[in-house]
mmJSON file of the N, C-alpha and C atoms, coordinates in Angstrom:
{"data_MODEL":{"atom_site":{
"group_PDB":["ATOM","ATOM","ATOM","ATOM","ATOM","ATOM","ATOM","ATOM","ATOM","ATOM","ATOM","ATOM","ATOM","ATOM","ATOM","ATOM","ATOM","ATOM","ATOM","ATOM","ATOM","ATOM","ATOM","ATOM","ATOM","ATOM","ATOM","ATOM","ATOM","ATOM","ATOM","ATOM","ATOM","ATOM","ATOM","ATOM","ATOM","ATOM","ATOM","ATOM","ATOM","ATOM","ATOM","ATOM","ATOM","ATOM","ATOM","ATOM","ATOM","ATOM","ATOM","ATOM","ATOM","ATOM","ATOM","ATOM","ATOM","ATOM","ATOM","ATOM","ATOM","ATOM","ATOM","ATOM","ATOM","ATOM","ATOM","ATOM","ATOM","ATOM","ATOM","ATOM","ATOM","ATOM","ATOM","ATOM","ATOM","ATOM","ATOM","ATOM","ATOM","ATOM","ATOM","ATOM","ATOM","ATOM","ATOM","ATOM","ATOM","ATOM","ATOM","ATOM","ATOM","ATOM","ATOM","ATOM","ATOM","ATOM","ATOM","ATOM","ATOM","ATOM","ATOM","ATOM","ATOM","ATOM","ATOM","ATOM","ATOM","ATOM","ATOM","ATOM","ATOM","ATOM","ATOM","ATOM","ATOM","ATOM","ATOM","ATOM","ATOM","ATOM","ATOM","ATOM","ATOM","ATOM","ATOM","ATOM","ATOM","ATOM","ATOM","ATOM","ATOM","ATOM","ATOM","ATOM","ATOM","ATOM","ATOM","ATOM","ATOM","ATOM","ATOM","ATOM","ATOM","ATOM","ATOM","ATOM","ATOM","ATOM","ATOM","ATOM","ATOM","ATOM","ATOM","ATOM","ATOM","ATOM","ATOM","ATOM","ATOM","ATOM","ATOM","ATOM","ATOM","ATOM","ATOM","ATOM","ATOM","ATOM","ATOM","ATOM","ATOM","ATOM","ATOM","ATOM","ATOM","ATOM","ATOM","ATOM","ATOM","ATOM","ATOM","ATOM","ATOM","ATOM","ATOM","ATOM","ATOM","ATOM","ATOM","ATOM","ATOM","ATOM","ATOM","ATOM","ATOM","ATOM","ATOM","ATOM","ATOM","ATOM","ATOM","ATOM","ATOM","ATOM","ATOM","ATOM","ATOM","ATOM","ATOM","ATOM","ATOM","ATOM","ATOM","ATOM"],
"id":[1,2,3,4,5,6,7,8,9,10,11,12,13,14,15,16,17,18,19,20,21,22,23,24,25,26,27,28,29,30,31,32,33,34,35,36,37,38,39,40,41,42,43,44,45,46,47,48,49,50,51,52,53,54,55,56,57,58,59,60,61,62,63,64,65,66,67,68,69,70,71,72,73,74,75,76,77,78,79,80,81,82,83,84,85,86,87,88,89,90,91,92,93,94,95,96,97,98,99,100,101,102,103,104,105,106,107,108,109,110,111,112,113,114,115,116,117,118,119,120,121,122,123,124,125,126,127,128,129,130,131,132,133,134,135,136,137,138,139,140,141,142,143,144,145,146,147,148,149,150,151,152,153,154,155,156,157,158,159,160,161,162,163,164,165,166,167,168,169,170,171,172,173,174,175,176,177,178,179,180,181,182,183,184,185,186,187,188,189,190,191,192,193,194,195,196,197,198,199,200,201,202,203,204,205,206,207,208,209,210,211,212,213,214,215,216],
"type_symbol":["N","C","C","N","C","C","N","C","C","N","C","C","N","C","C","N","C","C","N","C","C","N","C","C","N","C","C","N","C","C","N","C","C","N","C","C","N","C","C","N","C","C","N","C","C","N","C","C","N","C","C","N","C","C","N","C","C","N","C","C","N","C","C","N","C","C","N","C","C","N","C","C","N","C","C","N","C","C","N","C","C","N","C","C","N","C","C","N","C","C","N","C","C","N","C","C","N","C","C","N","C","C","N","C","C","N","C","C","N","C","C","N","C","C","N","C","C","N","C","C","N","C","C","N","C","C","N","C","C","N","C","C","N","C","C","N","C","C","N","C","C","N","C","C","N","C","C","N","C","C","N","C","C","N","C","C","N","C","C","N","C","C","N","C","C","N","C","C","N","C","C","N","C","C","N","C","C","N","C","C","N","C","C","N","C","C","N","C","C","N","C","C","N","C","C","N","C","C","N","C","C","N","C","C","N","C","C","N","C","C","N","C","C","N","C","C"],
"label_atom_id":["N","CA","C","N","CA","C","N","CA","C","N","CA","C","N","CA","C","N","CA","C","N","CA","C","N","CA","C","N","CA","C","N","CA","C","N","CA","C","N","CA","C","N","CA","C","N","CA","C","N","CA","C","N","CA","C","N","CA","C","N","CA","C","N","CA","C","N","CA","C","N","CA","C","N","CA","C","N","CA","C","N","CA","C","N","CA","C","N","CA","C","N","CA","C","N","CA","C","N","CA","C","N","CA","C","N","CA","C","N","CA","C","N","CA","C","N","CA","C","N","CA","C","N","CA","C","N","CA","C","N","CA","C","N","CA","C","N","CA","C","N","CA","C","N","CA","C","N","CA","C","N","CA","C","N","CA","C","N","CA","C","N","CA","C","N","CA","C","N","CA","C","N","CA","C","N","CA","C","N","CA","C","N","CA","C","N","CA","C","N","CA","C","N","CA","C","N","CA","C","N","CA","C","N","CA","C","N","CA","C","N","CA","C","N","CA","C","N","CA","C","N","CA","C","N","CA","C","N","CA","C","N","CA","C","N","CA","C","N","CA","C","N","CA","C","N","CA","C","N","CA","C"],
"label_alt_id":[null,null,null,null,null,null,null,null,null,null,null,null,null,null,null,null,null,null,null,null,null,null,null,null,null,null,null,null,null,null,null,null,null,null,null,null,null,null,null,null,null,null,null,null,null,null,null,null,null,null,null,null,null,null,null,null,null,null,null,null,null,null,null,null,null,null,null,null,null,null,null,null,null,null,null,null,null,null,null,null,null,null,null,null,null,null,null,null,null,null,null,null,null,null,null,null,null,null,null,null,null,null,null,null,null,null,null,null,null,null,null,null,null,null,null,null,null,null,null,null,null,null,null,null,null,null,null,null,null,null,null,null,null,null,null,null,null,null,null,null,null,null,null,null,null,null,null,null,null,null,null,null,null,null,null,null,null,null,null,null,null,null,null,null,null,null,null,null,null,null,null,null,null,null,null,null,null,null,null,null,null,null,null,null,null,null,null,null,null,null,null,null,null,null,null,null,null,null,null,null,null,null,null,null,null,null,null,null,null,null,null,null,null,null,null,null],
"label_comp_id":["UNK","UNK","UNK","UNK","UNK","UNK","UNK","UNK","UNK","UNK","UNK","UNK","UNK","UNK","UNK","UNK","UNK","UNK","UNK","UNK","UNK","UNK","UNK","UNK","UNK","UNK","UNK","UNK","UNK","UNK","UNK","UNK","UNK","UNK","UNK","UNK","UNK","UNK","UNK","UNK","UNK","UNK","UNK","UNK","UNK","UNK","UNK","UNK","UNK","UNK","UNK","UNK","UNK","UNK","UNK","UNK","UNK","UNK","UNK","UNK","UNK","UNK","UNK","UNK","UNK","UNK","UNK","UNK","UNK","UNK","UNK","UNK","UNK","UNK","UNK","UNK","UNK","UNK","UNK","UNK","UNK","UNK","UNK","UNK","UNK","UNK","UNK","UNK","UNK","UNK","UNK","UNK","UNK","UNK","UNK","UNK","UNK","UNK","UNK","UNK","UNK","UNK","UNK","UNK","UNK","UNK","UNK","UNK","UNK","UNK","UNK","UNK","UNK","UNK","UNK","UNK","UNK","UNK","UNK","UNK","UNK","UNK","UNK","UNK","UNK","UNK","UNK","UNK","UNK","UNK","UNK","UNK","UNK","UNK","UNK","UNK","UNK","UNK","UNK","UNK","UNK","UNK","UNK","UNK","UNK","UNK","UNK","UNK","UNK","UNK","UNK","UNK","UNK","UNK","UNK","UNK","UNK","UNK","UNK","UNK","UNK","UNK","UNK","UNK","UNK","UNK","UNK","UNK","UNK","UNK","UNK","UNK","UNK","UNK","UNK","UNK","UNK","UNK","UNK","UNK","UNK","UNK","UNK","UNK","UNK","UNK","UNK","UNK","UNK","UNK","UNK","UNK","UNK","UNK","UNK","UNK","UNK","UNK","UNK","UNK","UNK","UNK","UNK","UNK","UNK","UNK","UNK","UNK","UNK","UNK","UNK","UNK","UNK","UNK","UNK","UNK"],
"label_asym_id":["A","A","A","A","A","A","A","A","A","A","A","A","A","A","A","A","A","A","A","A","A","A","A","A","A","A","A","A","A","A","A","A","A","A","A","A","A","A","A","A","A","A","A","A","A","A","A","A","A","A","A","A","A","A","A","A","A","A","A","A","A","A","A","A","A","A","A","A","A","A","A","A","A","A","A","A","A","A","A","A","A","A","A","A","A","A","A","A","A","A","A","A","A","A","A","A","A","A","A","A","A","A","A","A","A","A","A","A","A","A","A","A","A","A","A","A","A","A","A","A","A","A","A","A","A","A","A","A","A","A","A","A","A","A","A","A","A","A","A","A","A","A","A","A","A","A","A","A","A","A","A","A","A","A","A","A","A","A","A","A","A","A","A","A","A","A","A","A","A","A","A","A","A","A","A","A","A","A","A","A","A","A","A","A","A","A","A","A","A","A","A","A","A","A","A","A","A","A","A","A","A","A","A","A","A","A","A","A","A","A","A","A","A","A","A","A"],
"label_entity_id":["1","1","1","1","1","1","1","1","1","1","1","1","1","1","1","1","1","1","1","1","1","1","1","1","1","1","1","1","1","1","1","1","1","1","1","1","1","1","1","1","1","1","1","1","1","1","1","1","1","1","1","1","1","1","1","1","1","1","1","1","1","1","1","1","1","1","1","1","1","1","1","1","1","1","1","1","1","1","1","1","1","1","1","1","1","1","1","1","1","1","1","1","1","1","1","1","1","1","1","1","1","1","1","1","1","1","1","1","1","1","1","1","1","1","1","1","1","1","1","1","1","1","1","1","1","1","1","1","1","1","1","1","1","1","1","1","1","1","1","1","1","1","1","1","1","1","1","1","1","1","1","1","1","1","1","1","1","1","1","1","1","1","1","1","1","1","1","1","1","1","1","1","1","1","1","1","1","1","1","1","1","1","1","1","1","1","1","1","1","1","1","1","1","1","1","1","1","1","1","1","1","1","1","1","1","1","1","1","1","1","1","1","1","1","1","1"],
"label_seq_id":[1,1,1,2,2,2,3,3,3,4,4,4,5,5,5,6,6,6,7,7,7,8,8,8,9,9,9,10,10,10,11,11,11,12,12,12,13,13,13,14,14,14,15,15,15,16,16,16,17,17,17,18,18,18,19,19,19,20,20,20,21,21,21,22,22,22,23,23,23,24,24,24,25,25,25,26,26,26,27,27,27,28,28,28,29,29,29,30,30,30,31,31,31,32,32,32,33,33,33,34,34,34,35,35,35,36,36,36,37,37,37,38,38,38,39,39,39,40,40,40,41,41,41,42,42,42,43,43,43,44,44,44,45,45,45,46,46,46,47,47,47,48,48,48,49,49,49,50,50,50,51,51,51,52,52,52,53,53,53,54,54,54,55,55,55,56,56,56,57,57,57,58,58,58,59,59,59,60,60,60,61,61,61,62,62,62,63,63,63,64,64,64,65,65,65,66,66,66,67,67,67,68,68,68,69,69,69,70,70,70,71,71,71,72,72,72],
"pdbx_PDB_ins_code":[null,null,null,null,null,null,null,null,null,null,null,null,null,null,null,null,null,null,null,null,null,null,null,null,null,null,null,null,null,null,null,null,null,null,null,null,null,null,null,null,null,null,null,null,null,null,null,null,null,null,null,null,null,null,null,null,null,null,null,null,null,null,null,null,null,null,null,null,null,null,null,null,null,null,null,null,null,null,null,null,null,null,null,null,null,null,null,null,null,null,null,null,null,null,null,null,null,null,null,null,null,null,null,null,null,null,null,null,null,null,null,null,null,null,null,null,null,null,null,null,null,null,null,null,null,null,null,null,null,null,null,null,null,null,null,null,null,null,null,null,null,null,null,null,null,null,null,null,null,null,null,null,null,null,null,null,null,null,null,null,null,null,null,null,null,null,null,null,null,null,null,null,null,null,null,null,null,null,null,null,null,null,null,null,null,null,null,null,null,null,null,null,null,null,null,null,null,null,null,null,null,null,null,null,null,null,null,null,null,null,null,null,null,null,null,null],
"Cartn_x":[0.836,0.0,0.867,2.017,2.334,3.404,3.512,4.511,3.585,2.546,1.124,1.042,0.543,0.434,2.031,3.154,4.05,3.99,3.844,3.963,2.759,1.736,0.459,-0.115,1.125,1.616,1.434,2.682,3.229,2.184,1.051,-0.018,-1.19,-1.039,-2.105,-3.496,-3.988,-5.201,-5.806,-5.16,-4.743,-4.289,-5.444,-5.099,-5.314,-5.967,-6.238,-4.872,-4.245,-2.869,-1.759,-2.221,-1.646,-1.278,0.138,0.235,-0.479,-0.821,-1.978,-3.191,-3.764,-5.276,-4.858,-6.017,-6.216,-7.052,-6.711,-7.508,-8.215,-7.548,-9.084,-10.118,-9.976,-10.855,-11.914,-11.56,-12.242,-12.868,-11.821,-12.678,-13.738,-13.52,-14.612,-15.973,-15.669,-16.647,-17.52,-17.007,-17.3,-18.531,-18.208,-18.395,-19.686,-19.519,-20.735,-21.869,-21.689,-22.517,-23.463,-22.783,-23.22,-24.039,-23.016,-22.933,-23.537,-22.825,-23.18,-23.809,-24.532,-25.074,-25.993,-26.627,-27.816,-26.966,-26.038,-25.223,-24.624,-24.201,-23.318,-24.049,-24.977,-26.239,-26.831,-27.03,-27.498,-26.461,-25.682,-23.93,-23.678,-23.763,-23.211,-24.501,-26.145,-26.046,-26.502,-26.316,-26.277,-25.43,-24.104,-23.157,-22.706,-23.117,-22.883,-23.986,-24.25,-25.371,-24.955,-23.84,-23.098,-22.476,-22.77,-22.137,-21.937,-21.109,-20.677,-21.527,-22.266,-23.085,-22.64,-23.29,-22.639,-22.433,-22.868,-22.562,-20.979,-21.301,-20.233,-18.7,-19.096,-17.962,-17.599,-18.513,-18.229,-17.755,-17.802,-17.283,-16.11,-15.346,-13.916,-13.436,-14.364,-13.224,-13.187,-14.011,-13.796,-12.628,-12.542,-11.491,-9.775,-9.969,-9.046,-8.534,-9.533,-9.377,-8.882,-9.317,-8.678,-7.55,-6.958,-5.184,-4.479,-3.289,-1.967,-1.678,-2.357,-1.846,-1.565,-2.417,-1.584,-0.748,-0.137,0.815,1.945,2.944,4.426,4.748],
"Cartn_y":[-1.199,0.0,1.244,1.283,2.439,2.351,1.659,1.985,2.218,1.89,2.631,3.84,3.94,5.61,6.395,5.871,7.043,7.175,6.21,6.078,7.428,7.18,7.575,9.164,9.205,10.853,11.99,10.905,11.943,12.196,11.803,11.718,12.862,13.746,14.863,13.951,13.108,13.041,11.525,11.57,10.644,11.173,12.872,13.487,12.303,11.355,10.509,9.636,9.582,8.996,10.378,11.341,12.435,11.982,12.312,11.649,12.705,13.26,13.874,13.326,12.608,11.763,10.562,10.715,9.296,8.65,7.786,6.282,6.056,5.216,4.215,5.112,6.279,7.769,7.102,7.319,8.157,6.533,5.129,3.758,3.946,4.385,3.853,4.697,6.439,7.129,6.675,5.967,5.479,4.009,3.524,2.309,2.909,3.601,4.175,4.97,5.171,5.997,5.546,4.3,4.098,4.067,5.035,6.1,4.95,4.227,3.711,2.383,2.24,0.466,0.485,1.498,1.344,0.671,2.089,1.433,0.687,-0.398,-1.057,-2.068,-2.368,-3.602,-3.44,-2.192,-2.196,-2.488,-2.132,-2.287,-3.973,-4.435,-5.88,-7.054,-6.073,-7.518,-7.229,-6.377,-6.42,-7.509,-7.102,-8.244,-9.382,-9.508,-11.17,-11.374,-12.757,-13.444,-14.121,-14.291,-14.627,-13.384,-12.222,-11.25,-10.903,-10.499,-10.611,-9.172,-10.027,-9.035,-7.526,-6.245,-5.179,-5.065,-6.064,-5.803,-6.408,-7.832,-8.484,-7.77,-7.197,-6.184,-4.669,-4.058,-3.441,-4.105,-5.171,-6.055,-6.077,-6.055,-6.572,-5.494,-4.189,-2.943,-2.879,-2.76,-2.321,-3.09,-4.304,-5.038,-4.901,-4.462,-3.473,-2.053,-0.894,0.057,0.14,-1.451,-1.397,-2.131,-2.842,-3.049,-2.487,-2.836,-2.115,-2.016,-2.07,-2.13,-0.547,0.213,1.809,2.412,2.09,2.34,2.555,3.116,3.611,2.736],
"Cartn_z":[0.0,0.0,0.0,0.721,0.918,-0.564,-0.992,-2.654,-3.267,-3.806,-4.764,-4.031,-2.674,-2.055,-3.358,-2.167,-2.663,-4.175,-5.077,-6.815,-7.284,-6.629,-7.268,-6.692,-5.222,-5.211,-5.733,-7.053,-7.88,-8.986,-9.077,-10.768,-9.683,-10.136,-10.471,-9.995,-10.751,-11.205,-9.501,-8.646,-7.366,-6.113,-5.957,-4.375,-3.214,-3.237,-2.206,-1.745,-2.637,-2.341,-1.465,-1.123,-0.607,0.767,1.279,2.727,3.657,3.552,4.664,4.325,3.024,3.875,4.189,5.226,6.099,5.67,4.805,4.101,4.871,5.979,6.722,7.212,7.604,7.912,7.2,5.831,4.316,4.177,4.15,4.255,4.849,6.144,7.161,7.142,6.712,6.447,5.539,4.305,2.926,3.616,4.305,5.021,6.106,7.274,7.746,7.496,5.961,5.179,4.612,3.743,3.017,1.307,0.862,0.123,-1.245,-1.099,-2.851,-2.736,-1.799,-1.748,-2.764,-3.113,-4.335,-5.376,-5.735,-6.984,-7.118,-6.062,-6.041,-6.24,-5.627,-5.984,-7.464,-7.77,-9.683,-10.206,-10.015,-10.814,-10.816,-9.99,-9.513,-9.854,-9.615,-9.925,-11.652,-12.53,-13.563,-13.923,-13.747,-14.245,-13.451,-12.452,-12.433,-11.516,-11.338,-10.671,-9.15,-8.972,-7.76,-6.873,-7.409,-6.699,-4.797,-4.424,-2.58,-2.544,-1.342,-0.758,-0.309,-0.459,-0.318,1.208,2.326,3.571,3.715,2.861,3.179,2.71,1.684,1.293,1.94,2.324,3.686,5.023,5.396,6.606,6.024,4.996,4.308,4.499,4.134,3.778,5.201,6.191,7.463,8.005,7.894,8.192,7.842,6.566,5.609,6.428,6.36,7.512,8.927,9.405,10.704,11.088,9.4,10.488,10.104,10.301,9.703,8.575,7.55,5.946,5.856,6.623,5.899,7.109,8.121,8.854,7.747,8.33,8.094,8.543],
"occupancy":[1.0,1.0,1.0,1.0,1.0,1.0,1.0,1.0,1.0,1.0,1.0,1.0,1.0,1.0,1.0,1.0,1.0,1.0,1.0,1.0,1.0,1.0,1.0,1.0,1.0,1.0,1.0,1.0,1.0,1.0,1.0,1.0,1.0,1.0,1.0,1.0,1.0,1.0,1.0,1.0,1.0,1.0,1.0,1.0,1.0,1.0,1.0,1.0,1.0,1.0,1.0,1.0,1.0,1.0,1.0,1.0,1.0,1.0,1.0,1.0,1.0,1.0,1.0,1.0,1.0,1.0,1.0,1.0,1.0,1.0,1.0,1.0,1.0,1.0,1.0,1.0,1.0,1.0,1.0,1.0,1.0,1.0,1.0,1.0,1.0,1.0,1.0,1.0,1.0,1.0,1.0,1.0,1.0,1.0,1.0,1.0,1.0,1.0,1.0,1.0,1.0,1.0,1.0,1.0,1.0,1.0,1.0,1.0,1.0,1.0,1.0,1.0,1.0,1.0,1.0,1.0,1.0,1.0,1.0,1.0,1.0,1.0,1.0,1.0,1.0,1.0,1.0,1.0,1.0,1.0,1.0,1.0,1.0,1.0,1.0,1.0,1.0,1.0,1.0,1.0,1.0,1.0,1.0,1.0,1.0,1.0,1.0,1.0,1.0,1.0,1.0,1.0,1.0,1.0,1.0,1.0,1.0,1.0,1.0,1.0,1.0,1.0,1.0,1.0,1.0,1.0,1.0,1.0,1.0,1.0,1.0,1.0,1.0,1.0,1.0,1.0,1.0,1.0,1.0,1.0,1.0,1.0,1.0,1.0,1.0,1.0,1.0,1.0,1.0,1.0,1.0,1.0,1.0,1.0,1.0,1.0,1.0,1.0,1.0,1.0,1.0,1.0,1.0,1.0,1.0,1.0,1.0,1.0,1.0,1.0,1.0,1.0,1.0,1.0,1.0,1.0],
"B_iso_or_equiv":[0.0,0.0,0.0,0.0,0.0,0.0,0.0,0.0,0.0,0.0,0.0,0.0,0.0,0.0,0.0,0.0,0.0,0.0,0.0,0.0,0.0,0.0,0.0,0.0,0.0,0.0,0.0,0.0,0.0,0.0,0.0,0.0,0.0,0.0,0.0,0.0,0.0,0.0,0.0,0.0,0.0,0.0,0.0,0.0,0.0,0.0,0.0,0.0,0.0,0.0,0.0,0.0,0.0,0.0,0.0,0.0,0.0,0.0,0.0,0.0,0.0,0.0,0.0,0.0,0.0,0.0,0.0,0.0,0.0,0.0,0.0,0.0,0.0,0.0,0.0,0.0,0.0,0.0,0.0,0.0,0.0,0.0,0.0,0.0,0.0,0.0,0.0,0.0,0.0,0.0,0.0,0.0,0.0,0.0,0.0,0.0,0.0,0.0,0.0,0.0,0.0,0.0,0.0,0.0,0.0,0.0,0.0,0.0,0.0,0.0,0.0,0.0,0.0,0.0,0.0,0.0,0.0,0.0,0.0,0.0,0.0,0.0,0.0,0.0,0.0,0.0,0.0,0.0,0.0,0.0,0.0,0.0,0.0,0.0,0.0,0.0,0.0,0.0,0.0,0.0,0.0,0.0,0.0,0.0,0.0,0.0,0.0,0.0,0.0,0.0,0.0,0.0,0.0,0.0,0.0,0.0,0.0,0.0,0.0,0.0,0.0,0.0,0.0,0.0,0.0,0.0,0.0,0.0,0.0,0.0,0.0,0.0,0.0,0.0,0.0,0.0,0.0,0.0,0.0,0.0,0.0,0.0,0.0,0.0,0.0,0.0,0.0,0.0,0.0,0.0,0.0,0.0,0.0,0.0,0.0,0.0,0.0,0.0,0.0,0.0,0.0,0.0,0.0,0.0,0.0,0.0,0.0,0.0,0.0,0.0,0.0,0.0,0.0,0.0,0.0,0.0],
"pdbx_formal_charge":[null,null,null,null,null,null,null,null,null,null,null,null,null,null,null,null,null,null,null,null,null,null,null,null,null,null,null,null,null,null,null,null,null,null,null,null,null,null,null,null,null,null,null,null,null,null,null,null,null,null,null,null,null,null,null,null,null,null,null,null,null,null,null,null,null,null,null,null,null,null,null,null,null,null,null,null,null,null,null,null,null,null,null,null,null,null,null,null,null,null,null,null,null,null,null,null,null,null,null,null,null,null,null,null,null,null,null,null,null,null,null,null,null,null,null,null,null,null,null,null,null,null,null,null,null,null,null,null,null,null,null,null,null,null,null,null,null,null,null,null,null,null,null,null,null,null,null,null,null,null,null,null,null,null,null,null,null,null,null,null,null,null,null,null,null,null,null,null,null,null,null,null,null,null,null,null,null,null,null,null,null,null,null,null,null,null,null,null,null,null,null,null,null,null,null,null,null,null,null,null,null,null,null,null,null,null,null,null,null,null,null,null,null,null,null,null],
"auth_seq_id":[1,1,1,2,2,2,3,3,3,4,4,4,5,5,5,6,6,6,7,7,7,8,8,8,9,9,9,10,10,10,11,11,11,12,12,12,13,13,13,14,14,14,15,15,15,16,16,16,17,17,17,18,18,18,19,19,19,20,20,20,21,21,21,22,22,22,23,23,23,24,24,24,25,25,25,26,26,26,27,27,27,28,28,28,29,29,29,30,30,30,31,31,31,32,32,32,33,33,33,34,34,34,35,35,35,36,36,36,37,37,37,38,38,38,39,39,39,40,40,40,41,41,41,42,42,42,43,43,43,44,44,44,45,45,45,46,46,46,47,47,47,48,48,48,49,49,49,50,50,50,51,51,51,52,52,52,53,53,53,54,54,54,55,55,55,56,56,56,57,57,57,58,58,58,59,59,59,60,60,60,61,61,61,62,62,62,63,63,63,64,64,64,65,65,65,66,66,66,67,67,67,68,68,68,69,69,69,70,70,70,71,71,71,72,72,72],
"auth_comp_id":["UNK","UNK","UNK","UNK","UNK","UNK","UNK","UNK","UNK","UNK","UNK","UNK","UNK","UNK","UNK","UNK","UNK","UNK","UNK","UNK","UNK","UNK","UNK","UNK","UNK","UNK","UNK","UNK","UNK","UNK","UNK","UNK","UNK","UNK","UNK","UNK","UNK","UNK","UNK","UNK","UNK","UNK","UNK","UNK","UNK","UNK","UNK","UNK","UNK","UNK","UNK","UNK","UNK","UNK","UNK","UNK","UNK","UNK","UNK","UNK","UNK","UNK","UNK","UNK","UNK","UNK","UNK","UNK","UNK","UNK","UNK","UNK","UNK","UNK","UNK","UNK","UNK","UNK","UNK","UNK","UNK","UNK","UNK","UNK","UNK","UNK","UNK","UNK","UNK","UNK","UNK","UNK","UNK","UNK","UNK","UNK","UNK","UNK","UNK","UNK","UNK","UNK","UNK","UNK","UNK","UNK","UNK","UNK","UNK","UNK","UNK","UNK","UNK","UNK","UNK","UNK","UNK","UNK","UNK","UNK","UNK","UNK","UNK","UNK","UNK","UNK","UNK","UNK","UNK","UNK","UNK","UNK","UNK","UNK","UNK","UNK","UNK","UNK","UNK","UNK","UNK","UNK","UNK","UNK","UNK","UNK","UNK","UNK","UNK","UNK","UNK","UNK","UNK","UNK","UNK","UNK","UNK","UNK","UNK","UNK","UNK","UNK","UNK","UNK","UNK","UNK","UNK","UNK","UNK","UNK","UNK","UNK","UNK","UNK","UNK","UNK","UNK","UNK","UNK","UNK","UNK","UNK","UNK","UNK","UNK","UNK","UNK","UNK","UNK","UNK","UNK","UNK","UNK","UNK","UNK","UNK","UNK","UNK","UNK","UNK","UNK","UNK","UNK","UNK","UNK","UNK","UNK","UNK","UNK","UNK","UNK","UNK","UNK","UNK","UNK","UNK"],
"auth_asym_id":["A","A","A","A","A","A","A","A","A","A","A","A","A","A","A","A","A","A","A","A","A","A","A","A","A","A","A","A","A","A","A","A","A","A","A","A","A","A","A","A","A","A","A","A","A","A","A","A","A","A","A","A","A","A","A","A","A","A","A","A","A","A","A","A","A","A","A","A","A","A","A","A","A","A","A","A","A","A","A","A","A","A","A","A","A","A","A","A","A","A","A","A","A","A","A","A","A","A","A","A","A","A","A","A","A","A","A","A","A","A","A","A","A","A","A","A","A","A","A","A","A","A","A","A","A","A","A","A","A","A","A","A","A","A","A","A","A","A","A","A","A","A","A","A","A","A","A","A","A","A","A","A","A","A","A","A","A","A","A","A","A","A","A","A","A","A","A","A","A","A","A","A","A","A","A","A","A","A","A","A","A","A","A","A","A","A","A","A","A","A","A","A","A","A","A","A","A","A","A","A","A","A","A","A","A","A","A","A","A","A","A","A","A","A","A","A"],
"auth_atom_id":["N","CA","C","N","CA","C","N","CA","C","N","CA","C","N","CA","C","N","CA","C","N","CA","C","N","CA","C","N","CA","C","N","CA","C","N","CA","C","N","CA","C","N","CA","C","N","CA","C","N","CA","C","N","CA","C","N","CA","C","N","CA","C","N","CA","C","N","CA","C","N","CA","C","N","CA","C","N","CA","C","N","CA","C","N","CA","C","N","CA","C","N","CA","C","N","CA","C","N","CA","C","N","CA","C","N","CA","C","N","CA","C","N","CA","C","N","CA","C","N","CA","C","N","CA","C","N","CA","C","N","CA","C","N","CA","C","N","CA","C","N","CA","C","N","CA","C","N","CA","C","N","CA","C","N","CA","C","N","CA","C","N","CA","C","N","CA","C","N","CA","C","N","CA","C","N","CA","C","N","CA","C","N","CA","C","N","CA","C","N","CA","C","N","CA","C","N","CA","C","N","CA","C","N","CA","C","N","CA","C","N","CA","C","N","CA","C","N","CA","C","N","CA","C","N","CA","C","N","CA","C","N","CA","C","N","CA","C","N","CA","C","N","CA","C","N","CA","C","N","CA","C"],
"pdbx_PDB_model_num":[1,1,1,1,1,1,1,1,1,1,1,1,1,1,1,1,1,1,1,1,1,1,1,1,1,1,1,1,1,1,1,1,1,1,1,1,1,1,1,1,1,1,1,1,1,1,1,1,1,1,1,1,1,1,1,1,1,1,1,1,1,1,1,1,1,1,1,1,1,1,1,1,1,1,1,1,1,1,1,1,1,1,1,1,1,1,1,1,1,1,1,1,1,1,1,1,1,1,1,1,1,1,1,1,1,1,1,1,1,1,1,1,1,1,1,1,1,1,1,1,1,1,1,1,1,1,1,1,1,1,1,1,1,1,1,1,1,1,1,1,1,1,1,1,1,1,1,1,1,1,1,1,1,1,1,1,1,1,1,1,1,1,1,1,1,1,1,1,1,1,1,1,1,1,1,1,1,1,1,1,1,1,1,1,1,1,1,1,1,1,1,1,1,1,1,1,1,1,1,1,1,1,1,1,1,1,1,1,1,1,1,1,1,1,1,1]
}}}
């Protein structure tokens, strides 16, 4: 994570890779919101028929957000 962060720095068009935001913040906000479950369920189950539930994929990112993958 943190070699894509520093790589993707440097590209203009990838402020989220900026070392002043806080990913799991912005994960977890993304995650208690709930911002895109509509679309993510029209999106998903358009194209496939087996698709992971949008909770179950929020349980992942949260899980994601809360260890050490974006530590220094």
């Amino acid at each position: 994570i943190q070699e894509v962060r520093e790589h993707r720095s440097k590209m203009r068009i990838c402020p989220s890779a900026d070392e002043a935001v806080d990913v799991p913040s912005v994960i977890l906000e993304f995650c208690d919101n709930s911002f895109y479950r509509e679309d993510y369920q029209a999106i998903t189950d358009y194209f496939t028929k087996d698709a992971v539930s949008y909770d179950d994929v929020i349980g992942q990112m949260r899980m994601l957000a809360t260890s050490n993958l974006f530590e220094k």
